[in-house]
C-alpha positions in Angstrom: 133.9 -193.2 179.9 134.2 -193.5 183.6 134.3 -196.3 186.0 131.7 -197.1 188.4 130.7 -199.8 191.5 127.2 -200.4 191.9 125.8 -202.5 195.0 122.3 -203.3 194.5 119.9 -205.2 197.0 117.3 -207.6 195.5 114.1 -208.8 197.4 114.8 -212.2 199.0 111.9 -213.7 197.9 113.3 -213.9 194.7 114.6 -217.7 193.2 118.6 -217.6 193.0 117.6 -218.3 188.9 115.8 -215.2 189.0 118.4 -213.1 190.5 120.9 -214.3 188.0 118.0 -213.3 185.6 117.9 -209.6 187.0 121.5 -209.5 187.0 121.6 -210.2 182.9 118.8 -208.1 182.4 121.2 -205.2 184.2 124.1 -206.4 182.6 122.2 -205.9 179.6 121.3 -202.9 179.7 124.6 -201.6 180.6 126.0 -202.9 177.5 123.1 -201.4 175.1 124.1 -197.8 176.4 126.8 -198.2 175.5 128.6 -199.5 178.4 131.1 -202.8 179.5 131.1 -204.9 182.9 134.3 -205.0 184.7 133.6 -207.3 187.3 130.7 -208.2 189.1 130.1 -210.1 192.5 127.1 -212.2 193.9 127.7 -211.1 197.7 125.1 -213.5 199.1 121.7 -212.6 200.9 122.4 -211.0 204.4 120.0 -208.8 207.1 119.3 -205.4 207.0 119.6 -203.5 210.0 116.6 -201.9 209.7 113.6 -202.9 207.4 113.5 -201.5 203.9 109.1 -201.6 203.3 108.7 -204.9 206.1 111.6 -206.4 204.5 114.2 -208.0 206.4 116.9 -209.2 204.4 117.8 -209.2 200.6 120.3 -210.1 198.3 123.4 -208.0 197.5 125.2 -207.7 194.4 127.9 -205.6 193.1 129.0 -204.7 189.8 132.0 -202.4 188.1 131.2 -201.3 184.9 132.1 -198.5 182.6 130.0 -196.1 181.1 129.2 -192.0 180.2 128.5 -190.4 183.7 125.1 -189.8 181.9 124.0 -193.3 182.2 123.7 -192.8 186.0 120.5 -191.3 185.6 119.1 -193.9 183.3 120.3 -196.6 186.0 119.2 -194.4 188.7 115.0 -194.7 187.2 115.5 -198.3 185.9 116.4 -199.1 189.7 113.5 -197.2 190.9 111.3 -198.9 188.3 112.0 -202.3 188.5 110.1 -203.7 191.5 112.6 -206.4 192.4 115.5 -204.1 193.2 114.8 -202.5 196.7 117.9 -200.5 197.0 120.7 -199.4 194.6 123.8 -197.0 194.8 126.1 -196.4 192.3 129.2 -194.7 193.2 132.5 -193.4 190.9 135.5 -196.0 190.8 138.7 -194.3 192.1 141.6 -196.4 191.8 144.4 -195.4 194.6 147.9 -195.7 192.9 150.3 -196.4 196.0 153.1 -194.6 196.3 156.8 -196.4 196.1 158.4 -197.2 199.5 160.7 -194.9 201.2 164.2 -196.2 201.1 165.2 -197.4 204.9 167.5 -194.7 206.8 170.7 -196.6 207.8 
C-alpha cells in the first residue's frame, strides 16, 4: 500500500452537513477498497481564480489515505461521477526524511 493526499473541491452551494456527508461517503469508500484515512482536513470554502462551469468558489478538502495505487483509477471515475465534486487531484505522499545537522567547524 502506498500513501496518497487528495485535495478535492466541492460546489459551494452545498450545506456544511452535506459536505461532511460527501466526505463520509468518500471516506467510505476508501475504506471498502481496502484502504485507511490518515488524516484529513476541512480547508474551508475560498475563490477560484478562474471559474470551474460559472462557478466561483467551492469548498476544499484534503485527505491522506492509504491504498493499492490501483485505487486511483476507481477514485479518479467516482470524482468524475459524483456531481458534487467539481475538481479532484490525488497525488503520491512522499515523506522527506531530513538529514542530521552538520557538526559546526571551530
Amino acid at each position: 500500500m502506498r500513501t496518497y493526499e487528495t485535495v478535492t473541491i466541492v460546489k459551494p452551494q452545498l450545506s456544511d452537513g452535506e459536505v461532511v456527508e460527501l466526505l463520509n461517503t468518500v471516506k467510505d469508500f476508501i475504506t471498502k477498497a481496502g484502504g485507511e484515512i490518515v488524516s484529513e482536513e476541512k480547508l474551508g470554502r475560498r475563490k477560484f481564480s478562474h471559474e470551474i462551469h460559472h462557478i466561483r468558489d467551492g469548498f476544499y478538502v484534503y485527505l491522506k489515505f492509504r491504498a493499492e495505487p490501483a485505487f486511483i483509477k476507481n477514485w479518479d471515475e467516482m470524482a468524475k461521477l459524483n456531481e458534487s465534486i467539481l475538481r479532484s487531484i490525488v497525488m503520491l505522499s512522499i515523506e522527506v526524511k531530513a538529514k542530521p545537522a552538520a557538526p559546526a567547524a571551530k
